[in-house]
C-alpha positions as CSV (number, residue, x, y, z in Angstrom):
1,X,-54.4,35.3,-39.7
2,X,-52.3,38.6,-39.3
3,X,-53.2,42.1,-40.3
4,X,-50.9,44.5,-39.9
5,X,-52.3,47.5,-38.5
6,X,-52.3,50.2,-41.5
7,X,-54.6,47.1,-42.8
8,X,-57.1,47.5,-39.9
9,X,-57.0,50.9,-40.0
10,X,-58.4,51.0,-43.7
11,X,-60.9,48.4,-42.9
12,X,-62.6,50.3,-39.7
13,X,-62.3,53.8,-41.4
14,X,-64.4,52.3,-44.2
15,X,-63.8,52.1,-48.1
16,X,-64.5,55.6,-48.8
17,X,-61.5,57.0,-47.0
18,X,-59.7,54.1,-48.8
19,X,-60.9,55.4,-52.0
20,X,-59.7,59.3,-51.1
21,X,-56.1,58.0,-50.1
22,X,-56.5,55.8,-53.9
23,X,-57.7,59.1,-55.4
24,X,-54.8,61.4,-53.2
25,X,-52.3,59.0,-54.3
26,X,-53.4,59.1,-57.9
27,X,-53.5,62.7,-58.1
28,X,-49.9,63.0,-57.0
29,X,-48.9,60.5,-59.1
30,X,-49.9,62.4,-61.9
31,X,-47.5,65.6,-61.1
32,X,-44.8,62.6,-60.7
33,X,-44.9,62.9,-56.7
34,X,-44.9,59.4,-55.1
35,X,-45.2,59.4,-51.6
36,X,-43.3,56.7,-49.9
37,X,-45.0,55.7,-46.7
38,X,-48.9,54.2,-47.0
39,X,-49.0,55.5,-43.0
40,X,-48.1,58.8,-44.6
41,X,-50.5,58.7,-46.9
42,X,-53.4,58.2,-44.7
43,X,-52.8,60.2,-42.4
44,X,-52.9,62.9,-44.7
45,X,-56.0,62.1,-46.4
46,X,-57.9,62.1,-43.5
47,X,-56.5,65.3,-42.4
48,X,-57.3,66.6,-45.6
49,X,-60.7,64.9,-46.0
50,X,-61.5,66.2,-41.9
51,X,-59.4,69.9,-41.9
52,X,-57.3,68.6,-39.5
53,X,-54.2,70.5,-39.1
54,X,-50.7,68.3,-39.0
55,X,-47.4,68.8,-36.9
56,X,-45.4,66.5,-38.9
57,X,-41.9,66.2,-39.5
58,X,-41.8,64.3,-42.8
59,X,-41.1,65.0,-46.3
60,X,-43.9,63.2,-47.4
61,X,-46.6,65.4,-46.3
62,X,-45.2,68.1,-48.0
63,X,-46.6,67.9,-51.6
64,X,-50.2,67.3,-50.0
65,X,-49.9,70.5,-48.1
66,X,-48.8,72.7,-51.2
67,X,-51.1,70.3,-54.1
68,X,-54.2,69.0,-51.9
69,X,-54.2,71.9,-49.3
70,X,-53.1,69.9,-46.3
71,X,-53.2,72.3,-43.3
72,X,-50.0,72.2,-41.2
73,X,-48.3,73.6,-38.2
């Protein structure tokens, strides 16, 4: 059996941060912002869920940092 790794990642950090990338995702959605990478996605939620602060150099983590509040550098 393979699991890739963003897989493993979900299933160690438990279903609740699952549920707040679902939720982070959802809420995006809504304002008709999709983000593109899943990677993206988590990392951003648990920077978000943990106020970690992000040097990033993708587009996707923009609309979490100016709708969800995502701290950057």
């Amino acid at each position: 059996m393979l699991v890739g790794d963003v897989v493993q990642l979900e299933l160690l950090q438990g279903a609740r941060s699952a549920d707040d990338a679902i939720r982070i995702e959802r809420s995006l959605r809504n304002l008709g912002i999709t983000i593109r990478k899943t990677p993206d996605l988590i990392i951003g939620t648990y920077c978000i869920a943990h106020r970690h602060s992000l040097l990033h150099d993708g587009r996707d983590f923009e609309p979490m940092r100016v709708h969800l509040g995502l701290q950057v550098h």
